[in-house]
C-alpha positions in Angstrom: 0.0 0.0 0.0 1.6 3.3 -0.9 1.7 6.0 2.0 1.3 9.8 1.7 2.8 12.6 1.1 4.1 15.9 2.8 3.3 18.4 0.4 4.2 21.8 1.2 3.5 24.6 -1.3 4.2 28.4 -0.6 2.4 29.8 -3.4 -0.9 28.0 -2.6 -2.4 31.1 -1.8 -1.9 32.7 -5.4 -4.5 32.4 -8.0 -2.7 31.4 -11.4 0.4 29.4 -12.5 0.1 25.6 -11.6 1.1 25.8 -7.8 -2.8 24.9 -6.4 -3.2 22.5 -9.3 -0.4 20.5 -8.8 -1.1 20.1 -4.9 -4.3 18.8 -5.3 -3.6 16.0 -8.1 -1.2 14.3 -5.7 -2.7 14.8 -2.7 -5.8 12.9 -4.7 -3.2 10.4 -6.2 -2.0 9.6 -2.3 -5.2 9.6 0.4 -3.9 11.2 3.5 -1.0 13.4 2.2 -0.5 16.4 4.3 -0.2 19.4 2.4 0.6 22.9 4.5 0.4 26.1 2.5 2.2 28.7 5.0 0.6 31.7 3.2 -3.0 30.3 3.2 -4.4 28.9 0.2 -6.7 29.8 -2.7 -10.5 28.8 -2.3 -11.3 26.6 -4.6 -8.0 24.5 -3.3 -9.0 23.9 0.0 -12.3 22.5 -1.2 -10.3 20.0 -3.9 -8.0 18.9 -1.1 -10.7 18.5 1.2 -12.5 16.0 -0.9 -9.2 14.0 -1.7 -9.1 13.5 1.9 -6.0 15.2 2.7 -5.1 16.9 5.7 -4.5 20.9 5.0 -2.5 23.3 7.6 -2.4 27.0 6.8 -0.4 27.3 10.9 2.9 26.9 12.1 3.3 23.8 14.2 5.2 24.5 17.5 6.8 27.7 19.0 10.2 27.4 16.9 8.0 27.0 13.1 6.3 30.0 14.7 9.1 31.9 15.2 10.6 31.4 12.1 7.5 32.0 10.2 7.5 35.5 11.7 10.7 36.5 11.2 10.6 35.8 7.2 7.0 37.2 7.0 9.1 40.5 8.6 11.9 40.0 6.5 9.8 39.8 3.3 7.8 43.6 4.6 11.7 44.6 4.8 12.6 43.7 1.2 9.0 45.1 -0.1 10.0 48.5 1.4 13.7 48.6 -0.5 12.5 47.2 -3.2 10.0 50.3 -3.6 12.7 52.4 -2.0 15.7 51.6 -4.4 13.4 51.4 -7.4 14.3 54.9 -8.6 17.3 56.9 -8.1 20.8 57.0 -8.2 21.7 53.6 -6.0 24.0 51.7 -7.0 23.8 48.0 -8.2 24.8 46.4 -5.3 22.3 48.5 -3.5 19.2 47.8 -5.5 19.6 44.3 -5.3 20.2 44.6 -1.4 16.9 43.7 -0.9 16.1 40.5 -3.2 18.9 38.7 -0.8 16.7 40.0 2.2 14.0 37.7 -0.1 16.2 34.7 -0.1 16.4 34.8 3.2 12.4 35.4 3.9 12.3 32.3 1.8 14.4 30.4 3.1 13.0 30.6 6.8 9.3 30.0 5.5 10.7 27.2 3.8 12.4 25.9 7.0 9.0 26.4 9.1 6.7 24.4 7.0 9.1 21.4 7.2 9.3 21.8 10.9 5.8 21.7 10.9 5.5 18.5 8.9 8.5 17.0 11.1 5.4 17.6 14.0 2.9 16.5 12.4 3.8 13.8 9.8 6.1 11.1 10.4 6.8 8.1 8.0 5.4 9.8 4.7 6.8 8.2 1.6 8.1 11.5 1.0 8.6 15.5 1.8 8.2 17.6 -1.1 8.5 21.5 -1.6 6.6 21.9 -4.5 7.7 25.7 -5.3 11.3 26.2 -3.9 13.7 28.9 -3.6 16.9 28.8 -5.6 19.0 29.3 -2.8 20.4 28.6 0.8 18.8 25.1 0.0 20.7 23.3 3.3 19.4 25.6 5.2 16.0 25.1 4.8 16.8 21.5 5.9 19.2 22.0 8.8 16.6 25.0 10.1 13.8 22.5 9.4 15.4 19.7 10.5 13.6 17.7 7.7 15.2 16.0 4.9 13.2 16.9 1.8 13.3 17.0 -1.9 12.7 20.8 -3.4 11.6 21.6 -7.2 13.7 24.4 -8.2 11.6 26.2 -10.9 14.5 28.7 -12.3 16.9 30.8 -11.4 15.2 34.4 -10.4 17.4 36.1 -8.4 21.6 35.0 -7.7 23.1 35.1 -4.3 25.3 37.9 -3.2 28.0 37.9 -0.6 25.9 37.4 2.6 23.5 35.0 1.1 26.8 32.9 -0.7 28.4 32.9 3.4 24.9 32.0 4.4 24.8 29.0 1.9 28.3 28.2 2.5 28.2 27.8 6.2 25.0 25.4 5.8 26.5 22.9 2.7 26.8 20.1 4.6 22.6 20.7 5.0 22.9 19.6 1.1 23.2 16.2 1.9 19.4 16.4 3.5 18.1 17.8 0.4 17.5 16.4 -3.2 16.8 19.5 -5.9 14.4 18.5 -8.5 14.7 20.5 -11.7 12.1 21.0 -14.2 14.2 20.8 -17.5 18.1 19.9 -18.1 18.7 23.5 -19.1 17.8 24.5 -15.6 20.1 21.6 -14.0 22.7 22.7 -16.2 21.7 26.8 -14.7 22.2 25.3 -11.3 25.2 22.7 -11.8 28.0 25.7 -11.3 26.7 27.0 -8.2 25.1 24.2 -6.5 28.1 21.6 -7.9 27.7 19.5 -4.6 23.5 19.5 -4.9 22.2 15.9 -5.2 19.9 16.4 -7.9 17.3 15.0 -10.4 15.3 16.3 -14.0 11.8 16.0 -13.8 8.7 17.5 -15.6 6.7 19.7 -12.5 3.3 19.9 -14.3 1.7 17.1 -14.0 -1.5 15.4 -16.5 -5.0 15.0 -14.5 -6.6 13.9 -17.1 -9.3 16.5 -17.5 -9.1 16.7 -20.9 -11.2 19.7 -22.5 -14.9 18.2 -23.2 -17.1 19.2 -26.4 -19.4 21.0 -24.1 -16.8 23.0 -22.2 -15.6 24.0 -26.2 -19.0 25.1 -26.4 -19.5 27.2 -23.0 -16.1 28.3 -24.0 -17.1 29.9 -27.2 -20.4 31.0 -25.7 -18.8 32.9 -23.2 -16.4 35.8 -25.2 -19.3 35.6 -27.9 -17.0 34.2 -30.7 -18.5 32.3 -33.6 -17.7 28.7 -34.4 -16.6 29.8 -37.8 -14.2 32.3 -36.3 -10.3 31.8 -35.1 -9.7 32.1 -31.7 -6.3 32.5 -30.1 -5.2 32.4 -26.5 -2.4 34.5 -24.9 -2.4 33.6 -21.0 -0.1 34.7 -18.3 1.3 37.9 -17.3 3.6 40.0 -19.9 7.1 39.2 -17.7 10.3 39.6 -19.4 11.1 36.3 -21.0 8.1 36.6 -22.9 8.4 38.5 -25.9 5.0 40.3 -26.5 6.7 42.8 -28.9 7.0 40.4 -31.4 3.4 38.9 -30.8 2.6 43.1 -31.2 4.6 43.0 -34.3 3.1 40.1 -35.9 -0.7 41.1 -35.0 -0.2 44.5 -36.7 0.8 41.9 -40.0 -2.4 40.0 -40.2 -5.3 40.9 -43.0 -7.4 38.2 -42.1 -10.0 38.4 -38.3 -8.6 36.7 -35.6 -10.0 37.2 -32.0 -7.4 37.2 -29.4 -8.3 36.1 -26.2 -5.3 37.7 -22.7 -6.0 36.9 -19.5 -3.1 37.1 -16.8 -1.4 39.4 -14.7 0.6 41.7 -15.5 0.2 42.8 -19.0 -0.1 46.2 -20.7 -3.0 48.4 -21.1 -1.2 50.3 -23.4 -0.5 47.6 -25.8 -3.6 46.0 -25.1 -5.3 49.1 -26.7 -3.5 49.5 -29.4 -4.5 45.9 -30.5 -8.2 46.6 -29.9 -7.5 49.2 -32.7 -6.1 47.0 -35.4 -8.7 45.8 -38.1 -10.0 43.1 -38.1 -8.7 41.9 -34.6 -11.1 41.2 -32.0 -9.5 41.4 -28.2 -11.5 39.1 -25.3 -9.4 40.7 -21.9 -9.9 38.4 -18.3 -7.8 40.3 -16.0 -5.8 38.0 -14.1 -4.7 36.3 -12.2 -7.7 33.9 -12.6 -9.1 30.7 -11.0 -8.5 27.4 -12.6 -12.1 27.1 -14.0 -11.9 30.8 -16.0 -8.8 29.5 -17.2 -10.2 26.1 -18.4 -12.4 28.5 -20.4 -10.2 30.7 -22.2 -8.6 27.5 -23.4 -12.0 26.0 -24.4 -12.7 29.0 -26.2 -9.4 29.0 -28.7 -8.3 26.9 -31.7 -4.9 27.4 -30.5 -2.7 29.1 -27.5 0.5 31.0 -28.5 3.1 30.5 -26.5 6.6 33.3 -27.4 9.6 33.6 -25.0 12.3 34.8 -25.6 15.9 32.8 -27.3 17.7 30.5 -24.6 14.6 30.4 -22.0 15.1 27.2 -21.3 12.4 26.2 -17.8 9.4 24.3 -17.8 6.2 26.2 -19.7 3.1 25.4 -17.6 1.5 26.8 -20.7 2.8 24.5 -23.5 2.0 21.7 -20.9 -1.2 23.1 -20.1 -2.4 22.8 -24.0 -0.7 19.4 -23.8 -2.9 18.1 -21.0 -6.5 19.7 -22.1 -5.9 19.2 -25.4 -5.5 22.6 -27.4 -2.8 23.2 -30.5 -0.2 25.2 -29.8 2.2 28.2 -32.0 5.5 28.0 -30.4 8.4 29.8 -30.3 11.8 27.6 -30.8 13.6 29.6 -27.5 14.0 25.9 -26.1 16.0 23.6 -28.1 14.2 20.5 -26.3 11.7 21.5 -26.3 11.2 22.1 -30.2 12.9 18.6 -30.7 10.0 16.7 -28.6 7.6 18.9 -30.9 8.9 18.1 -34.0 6.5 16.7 -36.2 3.7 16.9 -34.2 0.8 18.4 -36.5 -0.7 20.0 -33.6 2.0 21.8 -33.0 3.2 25.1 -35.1 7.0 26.3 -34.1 8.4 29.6 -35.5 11.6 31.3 -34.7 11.6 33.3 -31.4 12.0 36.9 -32.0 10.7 36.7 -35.8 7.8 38.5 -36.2 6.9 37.6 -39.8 7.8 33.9 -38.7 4.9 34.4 -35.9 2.1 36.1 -38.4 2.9 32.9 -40.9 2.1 30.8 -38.1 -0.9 32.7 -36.8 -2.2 32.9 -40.8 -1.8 29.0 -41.2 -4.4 28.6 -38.1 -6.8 31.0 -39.4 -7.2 29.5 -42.2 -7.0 25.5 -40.9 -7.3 25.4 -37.8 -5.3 21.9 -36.3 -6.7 19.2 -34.6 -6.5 19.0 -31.2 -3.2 16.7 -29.5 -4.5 13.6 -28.6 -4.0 11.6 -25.4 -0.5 10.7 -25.4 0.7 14.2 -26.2 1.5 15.1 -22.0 3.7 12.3 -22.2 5.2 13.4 -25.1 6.6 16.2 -23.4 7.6 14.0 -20.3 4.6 15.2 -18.4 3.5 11.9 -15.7 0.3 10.9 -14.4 -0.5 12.0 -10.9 -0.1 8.6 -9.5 3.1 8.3 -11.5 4.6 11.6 -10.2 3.6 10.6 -6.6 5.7 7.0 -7.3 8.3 9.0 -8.9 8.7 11.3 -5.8 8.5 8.5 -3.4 11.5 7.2 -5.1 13.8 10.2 -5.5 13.3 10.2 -1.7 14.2 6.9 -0.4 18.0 7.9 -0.1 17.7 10.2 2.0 14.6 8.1 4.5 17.5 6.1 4.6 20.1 8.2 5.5 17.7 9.6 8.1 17.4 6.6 9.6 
């Protein structure tokens, strides 16, 4: 019989991405997984978690998770303020970027709270997950949580600095107690020069529910931004941040004769931008201001022959877009910034590639879907792109973490 999980997710309180979606499809995949969201959690998350019978703590569990709690929540109000007071000005670099360290650190404590609060509470899972880890001080997380755990490391955001490198230095031997789990190679290979001693694994985060798109939800979908079954749709989803290139997306639109309805939701994007597409002839913008719950975004998929997906050469982590329209079953037009990822797309009629950066390349691409729209992927397209089952990333977790049960022990 396979046990449960310790799931702990520090974005479970943000609407968007793939952080609630994730948590619940293994807590369903394992009955009785612990999952602890030390922000608090979304809605509609705590009800899905609820009825896969886990076990959901929003609290710190004893006075010393307490403690550390609080300090990173006061650390994090720290590096808000300089981040607003350094944003303008004549500071220096080393200055400005004074106050992303004080983030590492916030992270790293909240981090270390929530797996002293699973030490507490759960003993003898099959294994102790952080589901949306920071990039840094990774041993000490475990030697301030006194948990051995394994840690997805999404991407590189921000790189240490002095004080955090000391920080990292003088907990190493913490490493041991932790196995990273990257998303892609080109992340593991990010990491491999700083974190050379890391145990590590590669391994897809996103994983496939099942819940395809259905015929009625294409329908509602449709139905709901009032576009025509005749009529292209298109889907632009998540915020405008800077590996994604929406100025060649703008270029391209501003290329196209033909109608084409656009439909952006996310957070941020540009009003600006947004209005001088709602300008161009013959394009027809649907705006869902995000970020959004999982159901509005199962709609805007529903309601498009295709999602565009454009980042920017070399971007090389995990798209929870690309596996999103994988796993519900919606063609894609894809730049080629990721070299793997074009090679595992190759062929694939449901998938259109065009150069990153190459705004004619992108309006070709948008033109051949307007006028043929392509068939949906079919059911073995998440695997494809090394996306697992539920109950296979739950077996593939438990694995990763038997070394270090047994170490433990």
């Amino acid at each position: 019989m396979k046990g449960p999980l310790v799931l702990i997710e520090p974005y479970a309180n943000r609407l968007g991405g793939h952080h609630q979606r994730t948590l619940t499809a293994l807590a369903q995949a394992r009955s009785g997984s612990l999952a602890i969201a030390p922000h608090g959690i979304a809605p509609e998350a705590v009800r899905d978690l609820r009825e896969a019978g886990a076990r959901l703590v929003t609290a710190p569990a004893g006075r010393l998770a307490a403690l550390l709690l609080a300090i990173s929540r006061l650390a994090a109000g720290l590096s808000a303020a300089g981040q607003h007071a350094f944003r303008s000005g004549p500071w220096p670099r080393c200055v400005r970027r004074l106050p992303h360290q004080v983030t590492l650190i916030a992270r790293c404590l909240a981090e270390a709270s929530a797996l002293r609060t699973a030490r507490q509470l759960q003993t003898g899972a099959d294994a102790v997950v952080i589901l949306t880890a920071s990039e840094a001080l990774h041993g000490a997380a475990a030697l301030l949580g006194r948990q051995p755990h394994l840690r997805f490391v999404h991407e590189a955001v921000t790189t240490e600095d002095t004080v955090v490198r000391l920080l990292g230095r003088l907990a190493r031997r913490g490493e041991q107690r932790v196995i990273a789990v990257y998303p892609t190679q080109a992340v593991s290979d990010q990491f491999a020069a700083a974190f050379a001693d890391l145990p590590s694994v590669v391994g897809a985060f996103a994983v496939d529910d099942g819940r395809r798109l259905s015929a009625a939800e294409r329908d509602g979908g449709r139905a709901t931004f009032d576009i025509p079954a005749a009529e292209t749709a298109v889907c632009l989803v998540g915020g405008w941040w800077p590996y994604k290139d929406i100025t060649v997306v703008d270029a391209a639109l501003a290329r196209l004769k033909k109608p084409l309805h656009l439909v952006v939701t996310g957070s941020p994007l540009d009003e600006s931008v947004l209005e001088r597409w709602r300008s161009l002839p013959g394009l027809r913008v649907h705006t869902v201001p995000g970020p959004v719950s999982d159901a509005v975004l199962r709609l805007v998929y529903a309601a498009s022959d295709a999602a565009l997906v454009t980042r920017r050469p070399r971007t090389g982590k995990e798209s929870g877009l690309v596996m999103d329209a994988a796993r519900l079953g919606v063609p894609l037009i894809v730049s080629d910034h990721d070299t793997a990822l074009t090679s595992r797309l190759h062929g694939q009629p449901w998938a259109l590639t065009f150069a990153a950066g190459d705004a004619d390349a992108l309006a070709d691409a948008l033109r051949t879907v307007i006028r043929q729209p392509p068939e949906p992927p079919g059911p073995q397209a998440p695997g494809l792109l090394g996306m697992r089952t539920a109950a296979e990333q739950a077996d593939f977790l438990t694995r990763t973490f038997a070394p270090l049960r047994t170490k433990e022990s």
